[in-house]
Jmol script that loads the backbone (N, CA, C; Angstrom):
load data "model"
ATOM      1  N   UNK A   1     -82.367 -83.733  49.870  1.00  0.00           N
ATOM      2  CA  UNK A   1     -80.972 -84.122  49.902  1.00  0.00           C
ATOM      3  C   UNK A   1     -80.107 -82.941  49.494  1.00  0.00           C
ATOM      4  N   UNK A   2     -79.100 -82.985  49.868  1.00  0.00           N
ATOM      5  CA  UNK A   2     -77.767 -81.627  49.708  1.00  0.00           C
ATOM      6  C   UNK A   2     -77.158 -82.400  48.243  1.00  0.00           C
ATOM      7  N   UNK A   3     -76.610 -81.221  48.193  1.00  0.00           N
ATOM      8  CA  UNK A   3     -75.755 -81.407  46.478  1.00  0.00           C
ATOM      9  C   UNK A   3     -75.004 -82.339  46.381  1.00  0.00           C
ATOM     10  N   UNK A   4     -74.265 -82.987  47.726  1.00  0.00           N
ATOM     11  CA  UNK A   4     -72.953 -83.784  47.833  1.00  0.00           C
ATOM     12  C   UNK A   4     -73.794 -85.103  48.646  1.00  0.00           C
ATOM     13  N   UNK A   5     -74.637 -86.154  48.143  1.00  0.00           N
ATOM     14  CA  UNK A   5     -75.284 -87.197  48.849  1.00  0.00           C
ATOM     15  C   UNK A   5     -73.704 -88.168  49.116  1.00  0.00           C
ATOM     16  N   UNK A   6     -74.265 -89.324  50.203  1.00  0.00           N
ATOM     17  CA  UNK A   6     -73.090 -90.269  50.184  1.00  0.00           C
ATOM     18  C   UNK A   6     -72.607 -90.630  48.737  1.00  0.00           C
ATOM     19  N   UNK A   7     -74.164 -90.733  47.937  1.00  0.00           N
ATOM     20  CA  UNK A   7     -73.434 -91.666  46.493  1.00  0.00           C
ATOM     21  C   UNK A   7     -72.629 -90.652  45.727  1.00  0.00           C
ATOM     22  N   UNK A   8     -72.626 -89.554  45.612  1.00  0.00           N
ATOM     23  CA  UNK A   8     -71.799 -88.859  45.042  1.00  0.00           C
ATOM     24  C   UNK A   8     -70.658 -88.816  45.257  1.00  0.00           C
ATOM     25  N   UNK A   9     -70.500 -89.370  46.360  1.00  0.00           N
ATOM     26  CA  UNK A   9     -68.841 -89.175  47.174  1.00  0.00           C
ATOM     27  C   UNK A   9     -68.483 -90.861  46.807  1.00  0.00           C
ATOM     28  N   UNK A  10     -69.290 -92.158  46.818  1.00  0.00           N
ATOM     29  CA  UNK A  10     -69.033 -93.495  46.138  1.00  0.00           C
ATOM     30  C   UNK A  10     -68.824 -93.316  45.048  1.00  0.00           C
ATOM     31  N   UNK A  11     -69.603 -92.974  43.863  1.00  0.00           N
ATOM     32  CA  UNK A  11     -68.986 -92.727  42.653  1.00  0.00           C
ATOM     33  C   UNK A  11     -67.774 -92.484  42.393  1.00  0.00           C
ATOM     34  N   UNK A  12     -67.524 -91.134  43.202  1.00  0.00           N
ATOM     35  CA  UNK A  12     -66.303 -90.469  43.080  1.00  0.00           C
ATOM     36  C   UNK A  12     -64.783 -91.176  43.649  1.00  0.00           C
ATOM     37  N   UNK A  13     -65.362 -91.726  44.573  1.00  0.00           N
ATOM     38  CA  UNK A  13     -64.177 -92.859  45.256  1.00  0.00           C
ATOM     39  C   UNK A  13     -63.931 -94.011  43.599  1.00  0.00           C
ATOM     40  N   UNK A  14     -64.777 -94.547  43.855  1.00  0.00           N
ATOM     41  CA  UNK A  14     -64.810 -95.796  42.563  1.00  0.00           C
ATOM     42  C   UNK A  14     -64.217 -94.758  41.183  1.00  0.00           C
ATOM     43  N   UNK A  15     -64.541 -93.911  40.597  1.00  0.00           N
ATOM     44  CA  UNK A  15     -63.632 -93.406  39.416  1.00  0.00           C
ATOM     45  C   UNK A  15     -62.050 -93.348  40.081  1.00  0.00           C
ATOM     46  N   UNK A  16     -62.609 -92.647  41.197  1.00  0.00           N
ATOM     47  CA  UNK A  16     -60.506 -92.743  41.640  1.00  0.00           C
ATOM     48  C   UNK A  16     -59.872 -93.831  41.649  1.00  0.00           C
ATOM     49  N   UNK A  17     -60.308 -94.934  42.351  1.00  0.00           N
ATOM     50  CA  UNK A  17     -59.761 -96.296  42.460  1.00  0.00           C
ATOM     51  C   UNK A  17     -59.685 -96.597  40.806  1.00  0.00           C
ATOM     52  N   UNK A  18     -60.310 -96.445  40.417  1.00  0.00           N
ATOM     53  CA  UNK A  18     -60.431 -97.236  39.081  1.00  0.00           C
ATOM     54  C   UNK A  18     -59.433 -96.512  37.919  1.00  0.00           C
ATOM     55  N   UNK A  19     -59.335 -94.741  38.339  1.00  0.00           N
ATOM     56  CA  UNK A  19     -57.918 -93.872  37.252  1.00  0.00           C
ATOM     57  C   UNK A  19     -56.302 -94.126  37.871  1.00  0.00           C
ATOM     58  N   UNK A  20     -56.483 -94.477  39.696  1.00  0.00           N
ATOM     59  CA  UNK A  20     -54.868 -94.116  40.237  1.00  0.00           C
ATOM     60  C   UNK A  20     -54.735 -96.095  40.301  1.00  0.00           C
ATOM     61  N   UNK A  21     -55.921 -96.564  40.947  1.00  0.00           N
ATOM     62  CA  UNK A  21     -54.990 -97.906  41.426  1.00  0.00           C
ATOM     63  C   UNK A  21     -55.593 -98.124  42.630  1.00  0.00           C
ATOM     64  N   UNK A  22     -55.634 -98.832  43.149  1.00  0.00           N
ATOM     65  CA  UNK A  22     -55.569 -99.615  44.601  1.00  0.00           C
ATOM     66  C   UNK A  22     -53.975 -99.155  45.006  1.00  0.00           C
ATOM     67  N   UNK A  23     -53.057 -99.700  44.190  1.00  0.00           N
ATOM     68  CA  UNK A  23     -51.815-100.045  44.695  1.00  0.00           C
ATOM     69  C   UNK A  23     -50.914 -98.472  44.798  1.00  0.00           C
ATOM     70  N   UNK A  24     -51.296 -97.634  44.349  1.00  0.00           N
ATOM     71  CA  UNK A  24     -50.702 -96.166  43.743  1.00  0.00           C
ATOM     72  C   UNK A  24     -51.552 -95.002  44.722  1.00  0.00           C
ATOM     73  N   UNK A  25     -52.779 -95.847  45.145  1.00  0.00           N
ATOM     74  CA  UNK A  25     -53.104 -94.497  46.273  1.00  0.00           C
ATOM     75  C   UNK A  25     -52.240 -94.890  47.530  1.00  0.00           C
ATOM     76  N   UNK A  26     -52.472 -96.386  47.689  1.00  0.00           N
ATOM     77  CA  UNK A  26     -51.782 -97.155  48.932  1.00  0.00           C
ATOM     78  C   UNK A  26     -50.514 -96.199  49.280  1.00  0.00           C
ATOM     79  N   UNK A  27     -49.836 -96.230  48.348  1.00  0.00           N
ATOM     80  CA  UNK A  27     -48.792 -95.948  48.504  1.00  0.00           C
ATOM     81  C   UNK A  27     -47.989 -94.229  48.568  1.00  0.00           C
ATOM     82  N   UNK A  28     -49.419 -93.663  48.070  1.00  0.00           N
ATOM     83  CA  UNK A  28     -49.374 -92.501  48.171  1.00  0.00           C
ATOM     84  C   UNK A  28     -49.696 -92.239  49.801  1.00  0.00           C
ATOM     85  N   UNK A  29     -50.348 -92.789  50.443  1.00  0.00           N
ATOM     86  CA  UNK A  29     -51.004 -92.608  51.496  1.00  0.00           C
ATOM     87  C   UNK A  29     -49.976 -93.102  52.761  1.00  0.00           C
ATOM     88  N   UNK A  30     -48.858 -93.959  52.462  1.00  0.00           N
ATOM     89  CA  UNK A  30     -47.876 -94.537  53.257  1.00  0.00           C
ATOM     90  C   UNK A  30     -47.287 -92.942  53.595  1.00  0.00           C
ATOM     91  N   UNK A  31     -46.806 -92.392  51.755  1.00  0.00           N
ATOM     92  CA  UNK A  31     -45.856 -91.736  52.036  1.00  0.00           C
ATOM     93  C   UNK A  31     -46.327 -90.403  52.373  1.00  0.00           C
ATOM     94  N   UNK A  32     -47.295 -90.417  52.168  1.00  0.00           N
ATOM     95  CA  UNK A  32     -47.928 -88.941  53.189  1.00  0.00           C
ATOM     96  C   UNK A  32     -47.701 -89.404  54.756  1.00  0.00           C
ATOM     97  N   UNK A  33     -47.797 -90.643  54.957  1.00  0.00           N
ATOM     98  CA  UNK A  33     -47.930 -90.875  56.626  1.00  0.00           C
ATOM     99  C   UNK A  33     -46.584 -90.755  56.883  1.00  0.00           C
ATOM    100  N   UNK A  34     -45.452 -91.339  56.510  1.00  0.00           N
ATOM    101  CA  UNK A  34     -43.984 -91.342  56.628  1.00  0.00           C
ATOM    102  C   UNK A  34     -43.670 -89.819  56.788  1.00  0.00           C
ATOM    103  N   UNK A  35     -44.065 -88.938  55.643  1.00  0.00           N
ATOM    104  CA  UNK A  35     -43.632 -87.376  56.293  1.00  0.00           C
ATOM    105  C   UNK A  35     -44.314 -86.923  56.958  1.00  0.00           C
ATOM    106  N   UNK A  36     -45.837 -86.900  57.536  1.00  0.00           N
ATOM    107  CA  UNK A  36     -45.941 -86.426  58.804  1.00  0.00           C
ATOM    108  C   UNK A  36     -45.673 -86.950  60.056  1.00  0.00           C
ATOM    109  N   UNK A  37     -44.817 -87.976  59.906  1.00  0.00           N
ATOM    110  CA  UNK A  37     -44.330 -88.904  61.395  1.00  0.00           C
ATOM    111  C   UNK A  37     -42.600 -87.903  61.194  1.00  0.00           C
ATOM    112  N   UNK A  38     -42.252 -87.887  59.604  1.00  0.00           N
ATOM    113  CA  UNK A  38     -40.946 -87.092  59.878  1.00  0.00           C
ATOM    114  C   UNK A  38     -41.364 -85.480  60.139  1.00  0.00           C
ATOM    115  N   UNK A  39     -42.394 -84.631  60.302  1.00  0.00           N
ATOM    116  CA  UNK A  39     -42.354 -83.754  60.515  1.00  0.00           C
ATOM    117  C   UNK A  39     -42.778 -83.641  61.617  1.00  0.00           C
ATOM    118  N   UNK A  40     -42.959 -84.459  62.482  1.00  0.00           N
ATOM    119  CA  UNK A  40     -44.090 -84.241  63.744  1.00  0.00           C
ATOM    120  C   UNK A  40     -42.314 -84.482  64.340  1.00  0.00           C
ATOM    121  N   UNK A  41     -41.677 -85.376  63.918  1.00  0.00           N
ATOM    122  CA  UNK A  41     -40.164 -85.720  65.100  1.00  0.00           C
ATOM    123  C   UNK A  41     -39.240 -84.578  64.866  1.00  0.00           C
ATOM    124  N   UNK A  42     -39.374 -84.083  63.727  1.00  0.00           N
ATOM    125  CA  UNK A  42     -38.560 -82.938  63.160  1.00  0.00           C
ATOM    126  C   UNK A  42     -38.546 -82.142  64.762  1.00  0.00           C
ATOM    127  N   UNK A  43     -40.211 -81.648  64.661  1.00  0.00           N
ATOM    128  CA  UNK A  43     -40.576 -80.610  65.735  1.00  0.00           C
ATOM    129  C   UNK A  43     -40.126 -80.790  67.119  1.00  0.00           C
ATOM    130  N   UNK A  44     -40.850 -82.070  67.327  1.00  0.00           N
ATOM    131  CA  UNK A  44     -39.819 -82.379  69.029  1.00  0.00           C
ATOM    132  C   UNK A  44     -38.651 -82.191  69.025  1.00  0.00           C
ATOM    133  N   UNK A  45     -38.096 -82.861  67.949  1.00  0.00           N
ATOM    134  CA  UNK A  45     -36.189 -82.607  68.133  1.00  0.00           C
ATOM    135  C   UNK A  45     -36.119 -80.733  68.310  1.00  0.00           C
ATOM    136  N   UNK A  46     -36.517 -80.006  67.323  1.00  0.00           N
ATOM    137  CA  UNK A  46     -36.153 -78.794  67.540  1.00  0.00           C
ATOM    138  C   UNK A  46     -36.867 -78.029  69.108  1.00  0.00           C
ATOM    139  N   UNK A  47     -37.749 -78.485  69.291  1.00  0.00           N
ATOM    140  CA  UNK A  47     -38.183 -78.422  70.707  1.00  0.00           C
ATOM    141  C   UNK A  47     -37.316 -78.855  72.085  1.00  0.00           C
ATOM    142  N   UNK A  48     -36.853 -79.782  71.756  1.00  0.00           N
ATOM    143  CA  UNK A  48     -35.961 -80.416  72.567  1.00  0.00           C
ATOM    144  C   UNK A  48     -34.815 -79.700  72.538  1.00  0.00           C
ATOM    145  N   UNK A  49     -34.175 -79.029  71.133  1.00  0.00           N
ATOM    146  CA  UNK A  49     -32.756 -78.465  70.756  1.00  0.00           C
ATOM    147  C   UNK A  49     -32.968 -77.010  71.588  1.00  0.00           C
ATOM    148  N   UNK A  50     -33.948 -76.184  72.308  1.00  0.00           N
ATOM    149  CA  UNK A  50     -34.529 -74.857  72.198  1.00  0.00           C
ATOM    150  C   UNK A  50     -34.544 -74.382  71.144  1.00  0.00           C
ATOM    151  N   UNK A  51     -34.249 -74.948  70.093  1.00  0.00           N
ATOM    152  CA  UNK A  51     -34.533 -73.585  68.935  1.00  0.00           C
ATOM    153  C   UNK A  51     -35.594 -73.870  68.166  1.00  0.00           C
ATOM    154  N   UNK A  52     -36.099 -73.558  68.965  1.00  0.00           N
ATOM    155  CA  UNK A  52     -38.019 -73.401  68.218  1.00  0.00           C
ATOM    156  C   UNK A  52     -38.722 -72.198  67.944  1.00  0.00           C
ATOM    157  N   UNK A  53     -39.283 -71.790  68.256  1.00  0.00           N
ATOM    158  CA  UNK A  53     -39.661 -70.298  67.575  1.00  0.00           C
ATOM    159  C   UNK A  53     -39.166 -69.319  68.254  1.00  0.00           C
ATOM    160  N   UNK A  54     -38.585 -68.567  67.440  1.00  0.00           N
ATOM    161  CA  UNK A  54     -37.796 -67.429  67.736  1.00  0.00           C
ATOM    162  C   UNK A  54     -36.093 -68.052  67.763  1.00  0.00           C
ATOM    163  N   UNK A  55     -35.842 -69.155  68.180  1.00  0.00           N
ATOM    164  CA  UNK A  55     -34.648 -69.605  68.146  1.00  0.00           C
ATOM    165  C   UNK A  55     -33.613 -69.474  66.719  1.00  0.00           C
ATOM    166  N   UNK A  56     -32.267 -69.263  66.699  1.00  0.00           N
ATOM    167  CA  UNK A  56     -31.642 -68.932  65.567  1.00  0.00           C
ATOM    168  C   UNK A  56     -31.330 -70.328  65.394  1.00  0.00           C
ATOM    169  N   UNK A  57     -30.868 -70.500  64.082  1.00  0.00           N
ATOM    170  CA  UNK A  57     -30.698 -72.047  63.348  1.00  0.00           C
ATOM    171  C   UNK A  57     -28.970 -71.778  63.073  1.00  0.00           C
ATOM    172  N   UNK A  58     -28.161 -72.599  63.337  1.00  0.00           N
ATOM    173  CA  UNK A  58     -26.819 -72.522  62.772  1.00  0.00           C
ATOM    174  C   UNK A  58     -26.376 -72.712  62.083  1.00  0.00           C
ATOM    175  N   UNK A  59     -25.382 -72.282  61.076  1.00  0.00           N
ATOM    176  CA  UNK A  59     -25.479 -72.079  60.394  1.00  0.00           C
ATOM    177  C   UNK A  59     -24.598 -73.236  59.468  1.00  0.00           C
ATOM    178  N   UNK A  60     -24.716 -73.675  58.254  1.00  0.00           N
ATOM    179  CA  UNK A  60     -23.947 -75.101  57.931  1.00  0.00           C
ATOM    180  C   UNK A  60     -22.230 -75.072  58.147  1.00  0.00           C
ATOM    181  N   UNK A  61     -21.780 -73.935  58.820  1.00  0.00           N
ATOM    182  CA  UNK A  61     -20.524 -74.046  58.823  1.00  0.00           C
ATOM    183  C   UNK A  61     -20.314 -74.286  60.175  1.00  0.00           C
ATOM    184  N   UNK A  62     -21.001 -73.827  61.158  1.00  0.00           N
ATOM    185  CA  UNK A  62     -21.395 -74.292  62.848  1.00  0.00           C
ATOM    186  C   UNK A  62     -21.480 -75.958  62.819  1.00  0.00           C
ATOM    187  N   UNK A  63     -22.498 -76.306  62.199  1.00  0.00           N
ATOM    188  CA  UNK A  63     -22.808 -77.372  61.923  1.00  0.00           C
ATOM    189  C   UNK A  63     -21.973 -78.818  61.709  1.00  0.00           C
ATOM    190  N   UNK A  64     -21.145 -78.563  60.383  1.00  0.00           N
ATOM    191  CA  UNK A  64     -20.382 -79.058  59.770  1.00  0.00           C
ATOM    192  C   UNK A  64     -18.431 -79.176  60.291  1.00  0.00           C
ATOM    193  N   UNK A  65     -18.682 -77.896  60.671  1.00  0.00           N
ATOM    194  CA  UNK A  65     -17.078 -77.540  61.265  1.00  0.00           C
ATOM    195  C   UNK A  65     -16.750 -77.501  59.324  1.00  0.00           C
ATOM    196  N   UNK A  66     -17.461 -77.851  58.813  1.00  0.00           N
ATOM    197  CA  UNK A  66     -16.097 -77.516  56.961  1.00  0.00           C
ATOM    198  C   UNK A  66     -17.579 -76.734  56.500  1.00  0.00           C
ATOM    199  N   UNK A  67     -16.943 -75.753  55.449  1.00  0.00           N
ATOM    200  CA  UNK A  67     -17.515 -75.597  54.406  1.00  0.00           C
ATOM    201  C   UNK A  67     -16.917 -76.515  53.002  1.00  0.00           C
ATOM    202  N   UNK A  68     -18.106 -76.785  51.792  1.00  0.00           N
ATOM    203  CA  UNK A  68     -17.462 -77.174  50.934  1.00  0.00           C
ATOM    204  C   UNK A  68     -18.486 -76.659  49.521  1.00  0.00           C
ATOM    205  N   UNK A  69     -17.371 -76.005  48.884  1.00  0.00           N
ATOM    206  CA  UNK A  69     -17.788 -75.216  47.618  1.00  0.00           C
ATOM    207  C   UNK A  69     -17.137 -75.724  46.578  1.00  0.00           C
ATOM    208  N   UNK A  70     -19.009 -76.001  45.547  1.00  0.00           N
ATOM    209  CA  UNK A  70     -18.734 -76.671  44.287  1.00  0.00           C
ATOM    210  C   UNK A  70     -19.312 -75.515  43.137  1.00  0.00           C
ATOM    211  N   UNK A  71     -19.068 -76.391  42.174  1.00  0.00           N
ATOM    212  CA  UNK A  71     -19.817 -75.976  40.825  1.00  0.00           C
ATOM    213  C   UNK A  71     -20.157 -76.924  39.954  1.00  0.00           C
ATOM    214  N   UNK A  72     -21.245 -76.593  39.278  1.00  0.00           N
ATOM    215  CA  UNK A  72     -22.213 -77.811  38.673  1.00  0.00           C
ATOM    216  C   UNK A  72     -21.889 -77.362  37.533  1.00  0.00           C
ATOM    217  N   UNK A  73     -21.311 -78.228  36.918  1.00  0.00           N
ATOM    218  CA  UNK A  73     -21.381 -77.942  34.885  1.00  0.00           C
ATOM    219  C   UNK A  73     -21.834 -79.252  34.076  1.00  0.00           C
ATOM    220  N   UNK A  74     -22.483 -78.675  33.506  1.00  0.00           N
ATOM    221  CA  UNK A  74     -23.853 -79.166  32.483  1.00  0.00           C
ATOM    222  C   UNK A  74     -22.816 -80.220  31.525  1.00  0.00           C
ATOM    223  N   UNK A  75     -22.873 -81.416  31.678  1.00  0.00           N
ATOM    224  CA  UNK A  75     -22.338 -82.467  30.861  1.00  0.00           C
ATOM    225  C   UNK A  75     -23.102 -82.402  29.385  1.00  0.00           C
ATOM    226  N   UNK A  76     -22.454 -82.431  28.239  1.00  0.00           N
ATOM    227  CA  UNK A  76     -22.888 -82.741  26.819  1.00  0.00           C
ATOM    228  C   UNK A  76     -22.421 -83.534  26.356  1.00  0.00           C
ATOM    229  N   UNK A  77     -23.020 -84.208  25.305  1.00  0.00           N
ATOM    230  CA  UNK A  77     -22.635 -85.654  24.869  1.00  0.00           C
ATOM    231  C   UNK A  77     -21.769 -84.891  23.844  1.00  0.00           C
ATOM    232  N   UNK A  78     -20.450 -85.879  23.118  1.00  0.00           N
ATOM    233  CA  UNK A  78     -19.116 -85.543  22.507  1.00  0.00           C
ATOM    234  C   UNK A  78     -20.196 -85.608  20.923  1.00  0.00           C
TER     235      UNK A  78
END
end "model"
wireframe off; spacefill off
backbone 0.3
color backbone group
């Protein structure tokens, strides 16, 4: 037998189920599927847009028609 038998890989499943959850991989596993369905449409759209490789991206003022410039200041309690 090799170093890595099936039962080594059962064990190893069963400690996982048993440290994350049933319900906490589930859901880890949705949201891995949700961003590669948003990165796979990402690609067609930019495929579809021509600007796919080598293509220039515009820029947020192209985009937007406004620019809008802030500043973030650090709230402290009185």
């Amino acid at each position: 037998m090799g170093t890595w038998s099936i039962w080594h890989w059962i064990v190893v499943l069963i400690i996982v189920m048993l440290v994350f959850g049933t319900k906490k991989l589930r859901n880890i596993g949705a949201d891995l599927g949700s961003a590669v369905r948003g990165f796979k449409e990402g690609i067609k759209e930019s495929a579809a847009d021509g600007s796919g490789e080598g293509g220039q991206q515009p820029s947020t003022k192209e985009l937007n028609g406004r620019t809008i410039d802030a500043e973030v200041k650090d709230k402290q309690k009185a």
